[in-house]
C-alpha positions as CSV (number, residue, x, y, z in Angstrom):
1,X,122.7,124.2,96.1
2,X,120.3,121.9,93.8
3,X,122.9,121.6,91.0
4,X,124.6,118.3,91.6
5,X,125.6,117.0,88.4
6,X,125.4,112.9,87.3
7,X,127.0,111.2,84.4
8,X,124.9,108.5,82.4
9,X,121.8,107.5,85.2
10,X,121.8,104.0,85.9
11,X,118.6,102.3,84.8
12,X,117.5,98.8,86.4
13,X,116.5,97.7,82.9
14,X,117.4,99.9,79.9
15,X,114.7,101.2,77.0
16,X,115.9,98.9,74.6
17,X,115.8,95.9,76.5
18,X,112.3,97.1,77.3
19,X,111.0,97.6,74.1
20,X,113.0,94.0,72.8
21,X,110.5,91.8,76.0
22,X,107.5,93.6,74.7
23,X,107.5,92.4,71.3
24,X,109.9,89.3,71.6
25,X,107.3,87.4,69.5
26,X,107.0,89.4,66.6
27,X,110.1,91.9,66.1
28,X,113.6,91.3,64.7
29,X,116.6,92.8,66.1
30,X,116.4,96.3,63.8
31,X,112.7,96.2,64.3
32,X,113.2,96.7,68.3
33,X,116.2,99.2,68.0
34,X,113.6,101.5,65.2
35,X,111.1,101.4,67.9
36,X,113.2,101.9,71.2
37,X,114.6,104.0,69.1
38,X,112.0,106.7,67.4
39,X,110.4,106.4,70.9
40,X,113.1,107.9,72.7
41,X,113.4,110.4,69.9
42,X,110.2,111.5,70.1
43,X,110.3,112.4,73.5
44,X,113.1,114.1,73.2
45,X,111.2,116.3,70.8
46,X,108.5,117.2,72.8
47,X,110.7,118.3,75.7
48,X,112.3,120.6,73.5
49,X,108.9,122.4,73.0
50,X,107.2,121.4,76.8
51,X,109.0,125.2,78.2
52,X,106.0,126.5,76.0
53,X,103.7,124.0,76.4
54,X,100.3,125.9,78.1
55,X,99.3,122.6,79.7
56,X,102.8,121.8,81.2
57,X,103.4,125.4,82.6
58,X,99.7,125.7,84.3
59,X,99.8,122.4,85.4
60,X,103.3,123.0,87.2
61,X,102.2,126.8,88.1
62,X,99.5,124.6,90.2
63,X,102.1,122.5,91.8
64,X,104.1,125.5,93.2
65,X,100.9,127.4,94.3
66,X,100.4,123.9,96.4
67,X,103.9,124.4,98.0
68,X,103.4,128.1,98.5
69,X,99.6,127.7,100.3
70,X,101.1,125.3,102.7
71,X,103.6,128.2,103.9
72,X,100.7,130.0,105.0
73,X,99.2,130.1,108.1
74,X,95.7,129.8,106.0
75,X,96.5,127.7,103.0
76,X,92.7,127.8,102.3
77,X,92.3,131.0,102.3
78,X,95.6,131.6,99.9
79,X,93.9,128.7,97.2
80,X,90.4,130.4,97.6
81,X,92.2,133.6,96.6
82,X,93.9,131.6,93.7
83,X,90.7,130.0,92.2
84,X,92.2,126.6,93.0
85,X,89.4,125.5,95.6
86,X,86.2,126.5,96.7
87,X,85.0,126.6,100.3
88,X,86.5,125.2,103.7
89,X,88.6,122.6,104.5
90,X,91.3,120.2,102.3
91,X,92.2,117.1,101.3
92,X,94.3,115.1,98.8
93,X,90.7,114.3,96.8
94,X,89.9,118.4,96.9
95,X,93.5,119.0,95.8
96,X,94.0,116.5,93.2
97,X,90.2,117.4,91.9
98,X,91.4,121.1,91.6
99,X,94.7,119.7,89.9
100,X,92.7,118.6,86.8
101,X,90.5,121.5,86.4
102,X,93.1,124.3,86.9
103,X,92.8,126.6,84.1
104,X,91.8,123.8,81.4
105,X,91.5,126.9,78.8
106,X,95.2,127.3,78.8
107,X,95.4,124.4,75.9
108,X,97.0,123.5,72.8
109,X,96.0,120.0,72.2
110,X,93.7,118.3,74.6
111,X,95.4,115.4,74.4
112,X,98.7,116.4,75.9
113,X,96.8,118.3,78.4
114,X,95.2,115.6,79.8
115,X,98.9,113.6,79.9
116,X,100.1,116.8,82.1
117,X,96.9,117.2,84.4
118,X,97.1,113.4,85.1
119,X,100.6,113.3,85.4
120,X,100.2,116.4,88.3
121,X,97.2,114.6,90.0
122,X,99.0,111.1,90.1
123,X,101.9,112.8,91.3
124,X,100.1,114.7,94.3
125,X,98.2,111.5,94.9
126,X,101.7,109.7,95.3
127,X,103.5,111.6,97.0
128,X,100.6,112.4,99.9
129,X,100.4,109.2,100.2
130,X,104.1,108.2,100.7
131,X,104.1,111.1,103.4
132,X,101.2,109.3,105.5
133,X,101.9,107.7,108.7
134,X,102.9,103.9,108.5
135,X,99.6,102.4,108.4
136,X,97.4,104.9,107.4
137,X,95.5,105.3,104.1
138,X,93.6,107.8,102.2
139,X,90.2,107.1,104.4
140,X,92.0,106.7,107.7
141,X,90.4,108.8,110.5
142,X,92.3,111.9,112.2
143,X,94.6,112.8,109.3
144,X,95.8,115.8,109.2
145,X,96.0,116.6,105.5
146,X,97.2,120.4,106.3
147,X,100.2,118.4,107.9
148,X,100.6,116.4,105.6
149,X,101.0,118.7,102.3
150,X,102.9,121.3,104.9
151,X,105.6,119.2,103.6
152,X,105.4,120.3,100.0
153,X,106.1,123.9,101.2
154,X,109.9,122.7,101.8
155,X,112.3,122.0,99.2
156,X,112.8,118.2,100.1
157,X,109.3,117.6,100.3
158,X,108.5,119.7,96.4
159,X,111.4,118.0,94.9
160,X,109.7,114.6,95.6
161,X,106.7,116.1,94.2
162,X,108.5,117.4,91.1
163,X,110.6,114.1,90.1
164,X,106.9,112.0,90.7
165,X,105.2,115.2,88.2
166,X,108.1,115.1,85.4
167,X,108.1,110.7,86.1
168,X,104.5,110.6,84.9
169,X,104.6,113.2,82.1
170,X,107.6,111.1,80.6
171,X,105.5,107.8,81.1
172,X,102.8,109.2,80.0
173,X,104.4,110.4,76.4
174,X,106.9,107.1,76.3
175,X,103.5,105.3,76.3
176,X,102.0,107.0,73.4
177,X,104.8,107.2,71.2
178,X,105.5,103.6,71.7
179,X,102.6,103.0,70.8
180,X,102.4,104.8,68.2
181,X,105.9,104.0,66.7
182,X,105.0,99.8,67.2
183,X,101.7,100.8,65.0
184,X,104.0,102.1,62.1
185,X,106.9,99.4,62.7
186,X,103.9,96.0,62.7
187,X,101.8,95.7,60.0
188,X,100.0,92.6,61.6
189,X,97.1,94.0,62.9
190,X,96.9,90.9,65.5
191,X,100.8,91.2,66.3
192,X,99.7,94.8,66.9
193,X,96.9,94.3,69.2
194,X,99.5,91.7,71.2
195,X,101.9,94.3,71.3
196,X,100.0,96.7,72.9
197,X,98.8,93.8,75.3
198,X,102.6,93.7,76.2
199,X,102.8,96.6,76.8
200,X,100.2,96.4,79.5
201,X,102.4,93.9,80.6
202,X,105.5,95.8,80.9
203,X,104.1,99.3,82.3
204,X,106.0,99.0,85.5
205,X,109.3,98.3,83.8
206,X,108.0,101.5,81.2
207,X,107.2,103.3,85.0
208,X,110.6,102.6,86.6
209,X,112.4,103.9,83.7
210,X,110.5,107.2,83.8
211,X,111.0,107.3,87.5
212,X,114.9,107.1,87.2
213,X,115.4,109.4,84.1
214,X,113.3,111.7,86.1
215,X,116.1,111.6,89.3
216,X,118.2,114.2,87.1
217,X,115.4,116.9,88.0
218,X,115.1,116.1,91.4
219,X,118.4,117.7,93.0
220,X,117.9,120.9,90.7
221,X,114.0,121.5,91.3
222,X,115.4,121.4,95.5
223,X,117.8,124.2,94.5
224,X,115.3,126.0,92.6
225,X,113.0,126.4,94.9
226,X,114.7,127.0,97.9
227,X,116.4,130.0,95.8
228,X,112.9,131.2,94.1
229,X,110.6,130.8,97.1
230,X,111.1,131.9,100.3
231,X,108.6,134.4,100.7
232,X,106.3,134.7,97.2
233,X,105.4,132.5,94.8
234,X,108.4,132.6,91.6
235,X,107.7,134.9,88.7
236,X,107.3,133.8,85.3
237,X,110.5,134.6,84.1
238,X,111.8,132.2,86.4
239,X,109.0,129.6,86.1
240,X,110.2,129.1,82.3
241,X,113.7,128.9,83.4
242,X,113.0,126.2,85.6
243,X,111.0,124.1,83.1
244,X,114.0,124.6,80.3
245,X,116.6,124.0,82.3
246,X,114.6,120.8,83.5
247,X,113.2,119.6,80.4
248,X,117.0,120.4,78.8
249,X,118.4,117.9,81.4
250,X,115.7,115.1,80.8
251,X,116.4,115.4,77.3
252,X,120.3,115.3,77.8
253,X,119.5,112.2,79.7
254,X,117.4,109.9,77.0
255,X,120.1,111.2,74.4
256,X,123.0,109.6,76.4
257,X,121.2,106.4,77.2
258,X,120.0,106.4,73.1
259,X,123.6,107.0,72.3
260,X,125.1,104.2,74.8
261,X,123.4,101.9,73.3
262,X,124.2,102.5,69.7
263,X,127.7,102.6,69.9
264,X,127.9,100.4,72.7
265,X,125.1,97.5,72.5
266,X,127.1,95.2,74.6
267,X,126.5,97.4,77.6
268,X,123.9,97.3,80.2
């Protein structure tokens, strides 16, 4: 169960077509392929090394002790124990509050922990709301948010949650090498500055394309869980299995679209 496999992921726009609307203006032909290029590459780096990444492990620890408090008959009482919240009562502000200062000294860089905590608070702020009643909002009266989140507690419900966490962490880190690869690639200081404009421009292209590299996760994080947490919240041995085997797969994913495009730049 969980382990469906997928050839090449279709993408509604691919990276290098992407990369080539966001600097049209100012970029030759080899000047977009370098960038859509050492962008992806990049990524693909720091996925090898996320499995022992403090920030990504903590941040997805807090994502499974969310699924496993909401199995509880007292999922207060079970974050209380955890040091996730503090006193009575829930909600997707308490949660997503606690999701940014969960163990913030577990760091190597700052900077990539803040990518991870965000990415985990947008993702619980996403996917609560996408679970809402037709009609209702954040501030609506008579939500139940211990309802609501009830449904991270079931493998359907925590692989949403997973494919919208590992979405925003690979946004998140296309974003700043992009950024930082267009930086090396334009000299032009104002070219530059319009670039990253652009870029502005195109975040919901950048978003999508996250969104459906990320679908490779989703299937195997259902599996996962169902497997790792019936009763007790997963070990640690099997915690870092999940985020290799994950991170592996997104990896595996950018390299084949990278690799599609080189030897076949005809193909969409």
């Amino acid at each position: 169960m969980g382990h469906k496999r997928y050839g090449y992921l279709p993408k509604s726009k691919i990276w290098r077509e992407i990369v080539r609307e966001m600097g049209a203006y100012a970029l030759g032909q080899q000047d977009v392929l370098t960038i859509a290029k050492n962008t992806l590459s990049n990524v693909q780096k720091q996925y090898s090394n996320f499995e022992n990444d403090p920030s990504i492990k903590t941040t997805f620890e807090f994502l499974l002790h969310i699924a496993q408090a909401f199995k509880q008959q007292d999922p207060v009482r079970y974050l209380r124990e955890n040091n996730i919240v503090e006193g009575e009562g829930v909600s997707v502000f308490k949660i997503t509050r606690a999701a940014i200062n969960y163990k913030t000294e577990e760091v190597a860089s700052h900077e990539y922990q803040a990518f991870a905590k965000q990415a985990a608070a947008s993702a619980l702020s996403s996917w609560y709301k996408s679970h809402l009643e037709e009609g209702r909002g954040f501030f609506h009266e008579g939500v139940d948010s211990t309802a609501v989140f009830r449904k991270a507690s079931e493998a359907g419900g925590f692989c949403e949650l997973t494919r919208l966490y590992f979405s925003n962490v690979t946004e998140r880190y296309l974003r700043y090498f992009l950024d930082r690869e267009a930086a090396i690639a334009i000299p032009n200081v104002e070219q530059r500055s319009r670039f990253s404009n652009e870029i502005e421009k195109h975040m919901e292209d950048v978003s999508r394309h996250a969104f459906e590299t990320s679908k490779i996760a989703q299937s195997f994080a259902a599996g996962w869980f169902a497997k790792n947490t019936p009763e007790s919240y997963p070990d640690e041995r099997e915690i870092k299995y999940f985020l290799n085997r994950t991170f592996g797969k997104l990896k595996s994913e950018l390299l084949r679209e990278e690799e599609k495009w080189i030897y076949f730049p005809t193909l969409k």
